[in-house]
C-alpha positions in Angstrom: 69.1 0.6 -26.5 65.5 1.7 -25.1 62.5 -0.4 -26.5 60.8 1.8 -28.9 57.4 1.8 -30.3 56.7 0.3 -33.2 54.7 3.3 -34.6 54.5 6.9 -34.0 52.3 9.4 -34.8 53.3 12.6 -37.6 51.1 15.4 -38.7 51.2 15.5 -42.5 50.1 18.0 -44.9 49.7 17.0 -48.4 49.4 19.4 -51.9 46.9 17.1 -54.6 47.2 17.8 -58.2 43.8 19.4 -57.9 45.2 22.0 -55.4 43.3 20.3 -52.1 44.9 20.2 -48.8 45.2 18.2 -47.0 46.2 17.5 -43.2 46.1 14.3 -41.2 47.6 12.5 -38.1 48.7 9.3 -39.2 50.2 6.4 -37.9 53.7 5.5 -39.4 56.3 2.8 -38.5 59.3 3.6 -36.6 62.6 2.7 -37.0 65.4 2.2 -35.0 68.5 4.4 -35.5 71.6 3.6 -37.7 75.0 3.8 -36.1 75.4 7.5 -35.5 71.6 8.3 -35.4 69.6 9.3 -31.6 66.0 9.0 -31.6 64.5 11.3 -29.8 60.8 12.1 -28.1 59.6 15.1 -29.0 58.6 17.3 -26.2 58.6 20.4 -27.6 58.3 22.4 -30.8 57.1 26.1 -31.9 54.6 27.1 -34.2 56.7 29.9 -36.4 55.3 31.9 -39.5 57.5 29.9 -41.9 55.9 26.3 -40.5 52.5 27.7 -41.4 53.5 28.6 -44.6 54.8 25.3 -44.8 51.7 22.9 -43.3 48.8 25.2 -45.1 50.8 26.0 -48.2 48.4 29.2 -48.7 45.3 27.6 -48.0 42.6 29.8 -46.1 42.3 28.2 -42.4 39.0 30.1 -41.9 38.1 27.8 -44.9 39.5 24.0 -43.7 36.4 21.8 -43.3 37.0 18.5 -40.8 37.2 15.3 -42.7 38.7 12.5 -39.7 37.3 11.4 -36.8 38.1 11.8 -33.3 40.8 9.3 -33.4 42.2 10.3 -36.6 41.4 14.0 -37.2 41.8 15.6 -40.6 41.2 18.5 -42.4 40.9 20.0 -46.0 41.2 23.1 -47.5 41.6 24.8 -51.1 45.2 25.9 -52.3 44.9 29.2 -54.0 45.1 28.8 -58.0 47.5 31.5 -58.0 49.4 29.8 -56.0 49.9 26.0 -57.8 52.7 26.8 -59.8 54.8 27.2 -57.0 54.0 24.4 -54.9 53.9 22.1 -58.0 57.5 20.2 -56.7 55.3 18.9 -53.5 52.2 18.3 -54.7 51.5 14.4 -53.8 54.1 14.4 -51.1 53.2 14.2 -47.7 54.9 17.0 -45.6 56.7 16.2 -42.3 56.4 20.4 -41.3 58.2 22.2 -38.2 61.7 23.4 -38.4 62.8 22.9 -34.9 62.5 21.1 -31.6 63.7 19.5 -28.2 63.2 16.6 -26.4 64.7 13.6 -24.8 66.9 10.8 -26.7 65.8 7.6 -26.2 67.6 5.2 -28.1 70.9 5.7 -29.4 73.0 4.0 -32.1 76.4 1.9 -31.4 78.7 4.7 -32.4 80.5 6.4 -28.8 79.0 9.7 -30.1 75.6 9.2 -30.1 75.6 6.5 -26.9 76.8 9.4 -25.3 73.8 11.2 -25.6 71.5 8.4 -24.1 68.7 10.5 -21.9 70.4 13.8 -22.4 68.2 16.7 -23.3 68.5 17.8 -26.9 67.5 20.5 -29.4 67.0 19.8 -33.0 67.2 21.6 -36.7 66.5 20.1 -39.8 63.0 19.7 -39.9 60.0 17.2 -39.7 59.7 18.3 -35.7 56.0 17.9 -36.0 55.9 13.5 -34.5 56.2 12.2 -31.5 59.8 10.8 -32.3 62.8 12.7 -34.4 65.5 10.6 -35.6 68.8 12.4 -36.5 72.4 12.1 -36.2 74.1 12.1 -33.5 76.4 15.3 -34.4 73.2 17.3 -35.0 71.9 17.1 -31.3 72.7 20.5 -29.6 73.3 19.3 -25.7 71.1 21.7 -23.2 72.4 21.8 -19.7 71.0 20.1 -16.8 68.5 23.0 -15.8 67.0 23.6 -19.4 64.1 22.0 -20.6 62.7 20.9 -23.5 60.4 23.8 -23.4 63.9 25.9 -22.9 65.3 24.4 -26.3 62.6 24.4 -28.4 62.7 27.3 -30.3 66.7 27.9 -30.3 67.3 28.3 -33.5 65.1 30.1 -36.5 64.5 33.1 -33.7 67.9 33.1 -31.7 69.9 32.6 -35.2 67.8 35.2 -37.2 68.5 37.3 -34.6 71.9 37.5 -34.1 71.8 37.3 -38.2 70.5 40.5 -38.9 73.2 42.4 -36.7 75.8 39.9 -38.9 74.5 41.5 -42.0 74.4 44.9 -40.8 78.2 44.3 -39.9 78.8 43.1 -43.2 76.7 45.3 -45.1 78.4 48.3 -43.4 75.4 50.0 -41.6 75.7 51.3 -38.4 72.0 50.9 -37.2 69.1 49.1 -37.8 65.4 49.1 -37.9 63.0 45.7 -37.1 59.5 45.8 -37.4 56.9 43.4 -35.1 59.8 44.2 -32.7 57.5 42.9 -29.4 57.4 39.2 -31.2 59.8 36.9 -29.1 62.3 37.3 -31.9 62.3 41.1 -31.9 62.4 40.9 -28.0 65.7 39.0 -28.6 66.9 41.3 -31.3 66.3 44.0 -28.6 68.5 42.4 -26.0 71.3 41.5 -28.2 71.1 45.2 -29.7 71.4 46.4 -25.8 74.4 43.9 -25.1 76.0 44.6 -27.7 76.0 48.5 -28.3 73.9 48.6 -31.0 71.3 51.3 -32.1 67.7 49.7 -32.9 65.0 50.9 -33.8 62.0 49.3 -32.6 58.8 49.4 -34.5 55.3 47.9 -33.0 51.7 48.2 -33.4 50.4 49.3 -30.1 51.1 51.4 -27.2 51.0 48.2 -24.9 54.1 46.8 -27.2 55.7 50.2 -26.5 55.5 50.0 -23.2 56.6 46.2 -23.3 60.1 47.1 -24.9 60.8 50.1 -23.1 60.5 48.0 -19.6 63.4 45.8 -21.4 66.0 48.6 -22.0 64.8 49.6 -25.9 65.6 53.2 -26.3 64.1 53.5 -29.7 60.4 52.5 -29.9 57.7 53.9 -32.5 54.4 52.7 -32.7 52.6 52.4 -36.5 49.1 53.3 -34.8 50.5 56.2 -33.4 49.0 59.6 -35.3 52.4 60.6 -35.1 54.4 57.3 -36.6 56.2 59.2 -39.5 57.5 62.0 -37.4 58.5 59.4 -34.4 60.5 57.5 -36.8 62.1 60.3 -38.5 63.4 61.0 -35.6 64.5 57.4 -33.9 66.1 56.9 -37.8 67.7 60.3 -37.7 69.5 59.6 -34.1 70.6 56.4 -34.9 71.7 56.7 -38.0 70.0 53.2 -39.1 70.0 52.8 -43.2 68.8 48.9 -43.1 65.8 47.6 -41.9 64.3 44.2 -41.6 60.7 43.9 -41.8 58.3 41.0 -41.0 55.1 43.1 -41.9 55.7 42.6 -45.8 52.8 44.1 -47.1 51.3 47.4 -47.3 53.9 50.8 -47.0 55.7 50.0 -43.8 59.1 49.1 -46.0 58.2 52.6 -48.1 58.0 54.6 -45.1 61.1 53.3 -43.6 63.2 53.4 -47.1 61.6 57.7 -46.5 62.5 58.4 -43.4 65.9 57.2 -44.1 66.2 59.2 -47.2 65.0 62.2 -45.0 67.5 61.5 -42.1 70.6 61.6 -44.5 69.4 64.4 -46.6 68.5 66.4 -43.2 72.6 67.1 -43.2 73.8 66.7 -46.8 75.5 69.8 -48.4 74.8 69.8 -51.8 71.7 68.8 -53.6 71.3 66.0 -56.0 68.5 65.1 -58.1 69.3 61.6 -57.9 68.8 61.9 -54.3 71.1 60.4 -51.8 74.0 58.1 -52.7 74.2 55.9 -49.2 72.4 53.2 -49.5 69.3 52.7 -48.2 68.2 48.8 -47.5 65.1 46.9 -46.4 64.7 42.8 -46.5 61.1 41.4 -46.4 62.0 38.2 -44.5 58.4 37.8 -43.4 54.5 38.2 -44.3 52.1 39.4 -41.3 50.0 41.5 -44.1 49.7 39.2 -47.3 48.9 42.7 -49.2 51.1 43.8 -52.0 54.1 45.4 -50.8 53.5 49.5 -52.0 56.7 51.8 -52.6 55.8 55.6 -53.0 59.4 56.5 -54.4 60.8 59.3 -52.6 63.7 58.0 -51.8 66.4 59.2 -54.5 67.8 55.7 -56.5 70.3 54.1 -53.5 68.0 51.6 -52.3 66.7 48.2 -52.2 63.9 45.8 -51.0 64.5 42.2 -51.2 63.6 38.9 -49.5 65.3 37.5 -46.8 65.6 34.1 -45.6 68.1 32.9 -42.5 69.0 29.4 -44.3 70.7 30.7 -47.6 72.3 33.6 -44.7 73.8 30.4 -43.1 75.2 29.1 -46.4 77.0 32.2 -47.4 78.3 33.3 -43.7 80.6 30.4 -43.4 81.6 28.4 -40.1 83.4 30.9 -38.0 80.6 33.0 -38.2 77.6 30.1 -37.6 79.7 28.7 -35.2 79.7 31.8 -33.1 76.1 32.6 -33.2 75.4 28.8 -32.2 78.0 28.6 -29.1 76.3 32.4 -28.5 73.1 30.4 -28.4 73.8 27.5 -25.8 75.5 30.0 -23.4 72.5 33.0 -23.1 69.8 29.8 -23.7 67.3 31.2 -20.6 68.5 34.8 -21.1 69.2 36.6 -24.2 67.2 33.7 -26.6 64.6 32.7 -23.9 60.8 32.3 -25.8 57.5 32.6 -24.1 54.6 30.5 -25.0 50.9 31.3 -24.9 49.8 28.1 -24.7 51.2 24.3 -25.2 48.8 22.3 -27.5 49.3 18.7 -29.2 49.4 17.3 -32.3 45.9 16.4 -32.9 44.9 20.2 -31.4 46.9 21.3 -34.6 44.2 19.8 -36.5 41.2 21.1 -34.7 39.4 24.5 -35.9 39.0 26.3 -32.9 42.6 26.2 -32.1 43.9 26.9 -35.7 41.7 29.7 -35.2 44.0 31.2 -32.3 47.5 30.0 -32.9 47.0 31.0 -36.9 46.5 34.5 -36.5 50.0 35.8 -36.4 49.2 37.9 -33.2 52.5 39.5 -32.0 53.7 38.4 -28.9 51.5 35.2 -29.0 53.6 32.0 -29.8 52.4 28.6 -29.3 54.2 25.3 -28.2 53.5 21.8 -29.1 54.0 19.3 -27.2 53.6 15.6 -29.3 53.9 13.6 -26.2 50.6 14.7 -25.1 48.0 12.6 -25.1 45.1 13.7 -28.4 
């Protein structure tokens, strides 16, 4: 077994009773693995929506003030009152955060299994990705080839899973099309390509001309711009060609899901034959599986009553979909790594950057088609 350090650095945020947050790089011990455990350096993980949801907890970043020092930076901020009840299972826990990862394993257990993966390049799920060292069973490491990188694994699951997930539902919801909103995001990019690969209609629905332009130079036939004076009538029209009655939407707030839920309505009742006050009867679907505008979510019912907006996540997807299904999208995964799921990174920043303002200030924004790495073997 390789000599590991004693210690190890995480990044912790912690939820006080008051409602402070609070975020720190601290020093922990580090063991070494049980039988069928790897440990493995860290030398890669994203920064998605949900793990900012999950290391500020609702706090205001413009808001954190720096309590650490160089060597140990921290920060606090203020938990929204409104917000308490919710997080009232965590508070005085110290958060682990980030959902996913790659790296190298460097020590290994006895077991044959997870010897086997001495030096090997490795993703990770489950997480607690944000140390310098993961330590996980063996059976949980997915095995990148030898041309991958960590960088290449890093983000191969929430965005290549949620992906392939929403064409599952559509399947076995029995649309025929869909609509996907921050479609120029690295995970609507990959929606796009599956969508192309696979013969299905997508609609595409971005914020600028520049993220128009971006999808149509990767094969995306159906691409409608919400800045656009003309938005409503371009995706009437994308949503009447293709036919699309479900939509998943990462905007969240606002009237985006209200318009889509319309123009749907007005595709279907473009070609019905008789007239019902109740409006249509196909169903007409949109799932809020993420929050770029924190603003309540506004429906202007025109629509008839066949419809729905609900929360999505990918984990409780997982559960229900069973392992045929899981195990397809995963093998799917480690074959079209560097094509279909491949991620690209604005920047790669380390643990203790996490912590400092100026960068929170960048990789916080939620900016489509900006997506940061971290890298916890850099030096702070």
């Amino acid at each position: 077994m390789t000599a590991l350090p004693k210690t190890q650095q995480q990044l912790h945020s912690l939820v006080t009773d008051s409602g402070e947050l609070q975020l720190s790089l601290v020093e922990v011990p580090l063991a070494a693995p049980g039988a069928d455990e790897v440990v493995v350096r860290v030398e890669a993980t994203p920064i998605n929506p949900s793990d900012l949801g999950g290391l500020f907890a609702g706090a205001s970043w413009a808001d954190f003030t720096p309590t650490g020092t160089p060597g140990h930076p921290a920060l606090t901020g203020q938990v929204p009152a409104a917000a308490l009840p919710a997080l009232r299972p965590r508070v005085g826990e110290r958060l682990v955060v980030g959902n996913e990862s790659a790296g190298v394993v460097v020590a290994a257990g006895s077991n044959p299994e997870a010897q086997h993966l001495l030096g090997k390049t490795v993703a990770l799920t489950g997480g607690e990705m944000y140390q310098q060292y993961r330590t996980v069973k063996a059976n949980d490491c997915l095995v990148l080839d030898a041309h991958s990188t960590p960088a290449d694994g890093a983000s191969s699951y929430v965005n290549p899973l949620t992906s392939q997930a929403m064409v599952e539902v559509m399947r076995l919801e029995g649309h025929k099309a869909l609509v996907h909103t921050a479609a120029a995001s690295n995970l609507g990019q990959m929606l796009n390509r599956i969508c192309i690969a696979d013969g299905v209609d997508l609609v595409n629905v971005v914020r600028s001309p520049e993220q128009v332009a971006l999808l149509r130079a990767q094969g995306a036939k159906w691409v409608v711009d919400t800045s656009s004076a003309d938005f409503d009538v371009e995706l009437f029209a994308a949503i009447s060609a293709t036919g699309a009655t479900l939509a998943f939407d990462a905007v969240g707030g606002g009237e985006l899901a209200s318009k889509l839920l319309t123009a749907m309505e007005r595709a279907i009742s473009a070609t019905a034959t008789e007239y019902s006050r109740y409006g249509s009867a196909t169903h007409k679907q949109v799932y809020i599986y993420g929050g770029l505008d924190r603003s309540p979510t506004i429906l202007h019912r025109a629509y008839g009553m066949s419809w729905g907006v609900n929360g999505w996540l990918l984990t409780p997807f997982l559960e229900r979909a069973g392992e045929e299904i899981v195990g397809r999208m995963r093998n799917r995964v480690a074959t079209e790594l560097r094509t279909t799921f491949a991620s690209h990174y604005t920047d790669v920043i380390s643990l203790a950057d996490m912590l400092d303002p100026e960068k929170i200030a960048v990789y916080a924004k939620f900016a489509t088609g900006r997506k940061f790495l971290v890298n916890p073997a850099l030096a702070n």
